[in-house]
C-alpha positions in Angstrom: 46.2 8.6 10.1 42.4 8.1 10.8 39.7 10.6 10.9 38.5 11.3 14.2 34.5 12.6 14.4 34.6 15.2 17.0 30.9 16.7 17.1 27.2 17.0 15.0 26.0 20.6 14.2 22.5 21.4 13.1 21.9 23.7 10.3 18.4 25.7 10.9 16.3 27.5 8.4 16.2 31.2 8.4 13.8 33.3 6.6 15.8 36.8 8.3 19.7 36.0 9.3 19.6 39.1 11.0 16.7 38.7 13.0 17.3 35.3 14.3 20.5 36.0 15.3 19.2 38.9 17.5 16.4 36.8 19.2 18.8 33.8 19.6 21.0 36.3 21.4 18.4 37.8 23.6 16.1 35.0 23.9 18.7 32.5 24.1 21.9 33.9 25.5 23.1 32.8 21.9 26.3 34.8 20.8 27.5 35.5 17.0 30.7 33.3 16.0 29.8 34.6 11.9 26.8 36.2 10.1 26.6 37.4 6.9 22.8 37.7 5.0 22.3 34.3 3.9 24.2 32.3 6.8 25.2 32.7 11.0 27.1 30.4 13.0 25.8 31.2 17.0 27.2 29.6 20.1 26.8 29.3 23.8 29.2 27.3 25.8 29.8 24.2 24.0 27.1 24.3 21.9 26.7 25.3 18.4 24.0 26.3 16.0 24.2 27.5 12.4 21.5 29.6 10.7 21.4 29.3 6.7 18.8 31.7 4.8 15.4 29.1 3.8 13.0 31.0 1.7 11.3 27.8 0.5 11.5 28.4 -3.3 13.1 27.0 -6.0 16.4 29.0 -5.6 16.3 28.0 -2.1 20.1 26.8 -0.5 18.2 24.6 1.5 16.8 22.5 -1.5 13.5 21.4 0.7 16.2 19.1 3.2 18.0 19.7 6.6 21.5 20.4 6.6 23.5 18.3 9.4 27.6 19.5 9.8 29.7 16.6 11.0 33.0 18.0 12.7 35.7 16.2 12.7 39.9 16.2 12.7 42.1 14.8 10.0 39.4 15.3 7.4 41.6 14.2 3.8 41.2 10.0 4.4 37.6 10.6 4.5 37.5 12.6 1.8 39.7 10.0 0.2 37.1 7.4 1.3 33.8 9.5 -0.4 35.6 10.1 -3.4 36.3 6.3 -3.8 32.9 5.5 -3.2 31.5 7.8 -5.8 29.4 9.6 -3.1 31.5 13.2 -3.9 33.9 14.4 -6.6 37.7 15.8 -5.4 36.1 19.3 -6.4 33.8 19.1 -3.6 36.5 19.6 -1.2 36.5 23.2 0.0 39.7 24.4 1.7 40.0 27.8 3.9 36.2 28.5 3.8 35.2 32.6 5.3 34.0 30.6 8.5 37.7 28.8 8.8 36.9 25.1 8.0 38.2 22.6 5.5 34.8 20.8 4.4 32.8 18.9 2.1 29.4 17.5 1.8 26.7 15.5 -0.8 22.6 14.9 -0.6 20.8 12.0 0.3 17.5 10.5 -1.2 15.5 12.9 0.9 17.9 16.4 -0.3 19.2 16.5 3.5 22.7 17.7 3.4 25.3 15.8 4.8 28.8 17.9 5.1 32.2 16.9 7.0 33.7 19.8 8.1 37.2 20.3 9.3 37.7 23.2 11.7 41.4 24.7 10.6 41.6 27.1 13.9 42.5 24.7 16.6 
């Protein structure tokens, strides 16, 4: 069976998790999905936005790049496919993540984050 891509997710800088998710909730009739202090996933309607903790150091998560989350369904044969490229390792294949998703992901040249993520709900 072939992957199906189902939908693009931007991952936005945070210097206050907490914060943010209170002004996108106010502001932006945002509501919280999951928030713990270094990462949120917000939603309105059909449309979702996650928050990741960005302090612009060198212990930073966000490594200086964007983060983009690529859903999609079926996610092993394109794991399968990144492995045999040599783009990821079979270790970076996280199953049953705290936010509910089967996922993996790898840098480009510019440290933007690239991750495939499989959402195990529906």
């Amino acid at each position: 069976m072939k992957t199906e891509f189902v939908s693009i997710s931007p991952v936005l800088p945070s210097l206050d998790i907490a914060r943010d998710t209170a002004w996108y909730k106010e502001k932006a009739g945002f509501e919280v999905y999951f928030s713990d202090p270094m990462y949120a996933v917000i939603y309105r309607e059909n449309i979702w936005l996650h928050l990741q903790w960005h302090a612009d150091t060198e212990s930073d998560p966000l490594l200086g790049g964007s983060v983009v989350r690529i859903f999609v369904k079926n996610i092993k044969p394109l794991l399968d496919e990144f492995v045999q490229r040599g783009t990821v390792v079979p270790d970076a294949f996280k199953t049953n993540t705290p936010w509910q998703t089967n996922e993996f992901g790898f840098h480009d040249l510019n440290k933007n984050i690239i991750f495939f993520v499989e959402d195990i709900t529906s």
